[in-house]
C-alpha positions, 0 to 999 in steps of 0.5 A, spaced: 524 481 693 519 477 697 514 480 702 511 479 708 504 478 705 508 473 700 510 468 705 504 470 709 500 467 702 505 462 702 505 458 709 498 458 708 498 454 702 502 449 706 496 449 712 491 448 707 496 442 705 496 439 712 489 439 713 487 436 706 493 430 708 490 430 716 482 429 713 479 424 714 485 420 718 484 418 725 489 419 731 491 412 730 492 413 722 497 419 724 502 414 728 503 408 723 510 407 721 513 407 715 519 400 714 523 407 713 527 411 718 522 417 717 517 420 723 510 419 723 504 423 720 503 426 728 510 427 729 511 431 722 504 435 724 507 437 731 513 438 728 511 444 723 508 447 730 514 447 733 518 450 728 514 455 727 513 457 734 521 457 733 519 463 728 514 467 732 520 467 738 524 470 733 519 475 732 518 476 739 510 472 738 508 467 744 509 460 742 502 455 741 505 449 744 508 448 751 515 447 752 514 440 754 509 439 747 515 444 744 520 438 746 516 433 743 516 434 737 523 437 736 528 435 731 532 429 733 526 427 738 525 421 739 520 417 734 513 418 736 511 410 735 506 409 740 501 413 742 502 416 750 501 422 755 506 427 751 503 425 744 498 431 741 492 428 738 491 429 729 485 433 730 488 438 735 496 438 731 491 440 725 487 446 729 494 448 732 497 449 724 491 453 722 491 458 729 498 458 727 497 460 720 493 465 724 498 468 727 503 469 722 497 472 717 497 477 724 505 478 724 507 477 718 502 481 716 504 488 720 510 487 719 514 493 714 519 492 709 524 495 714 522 491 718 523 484 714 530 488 713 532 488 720 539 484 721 539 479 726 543 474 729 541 466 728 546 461 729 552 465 730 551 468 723 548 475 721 541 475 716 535 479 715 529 477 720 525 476 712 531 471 711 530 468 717 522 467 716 524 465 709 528 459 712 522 458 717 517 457 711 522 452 706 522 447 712 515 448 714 515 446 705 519 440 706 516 437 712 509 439 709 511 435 703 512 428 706 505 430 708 503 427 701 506 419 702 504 418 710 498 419 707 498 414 702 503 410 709 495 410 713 492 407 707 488 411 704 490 410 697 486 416 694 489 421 688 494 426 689 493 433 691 
């Protein structure tokens, strides 16, 4: 069975593969567009915030963005094609990544088994808080995942993590 301080080792895996990816791309690398129906680097990175601000509401945690940042970069947003006023600079996305891998090392890390036994109701359906945090953690997986190729969209061209 998966613990907390298994996911808590797993979120932070995909945080340190949001700062490789995002390293040494500018804020303007992060905007470019790929000629697919795919979001941008900016809006991947935000993306990942917002959810796991989702996850810490479900666990009674404050959130990281605002709700006018937090709308930004929902899903179904719009696509971030240009940079503007409600668009959260790369160095600073990245930032918010690690203070939430921070957060979640402090909440997932106190947290009990029974804890992560607990049922509760997430769209309309009952679940474990461990399996609703295990759904947080494989979307943060898939996005972070898309890292790697909008890396390679800003030109960078170097090998693989």
């Amino acid at each position: 069975m998966i613990e907390p301080a298994d996911l808590v080792a797993a979120f932070e895996r995909n945080t340190r593969i949001i700062e490789m990816q995002s390293d040494g791309l500018s804020h303007e690398d992060s905007l470019i567009q790929t000629e697919y129906n795919i979001n941008c680097l900016n809006w991947v990175t935000g993306h990942v915030v917002q959810y796991r601000d989702e996850m810490f509401a479900l666990l009674g945690n404050e959130r990281l963005l605002s709700p006018e940042a937090a709308e930004r970069y929902a899903r179904e947003s719009h696509p971030i094609i240009e940079d503007g006023p409600d668009v959260i600079a790369l160095d600073e996305l990245v930032v918010l990544a690690r203070k939430s891998q921070d957060r979640i090392a402090e909440v997932l890390g106190a947290m009990s088994g029974a804890q992560f036994a607990e049922a509760r109701t997430s769209n309309d359906r009952n679940v474990t808080v461990g399996s609703r945090v295990f759904f947080y953690y494989f979307h943060d997986t898939y996005h972070v995942g898309q890292t790697e190729l909008l890396r390679q969209v800003a030109g960078i061209g170097d090998a693989i993590i």
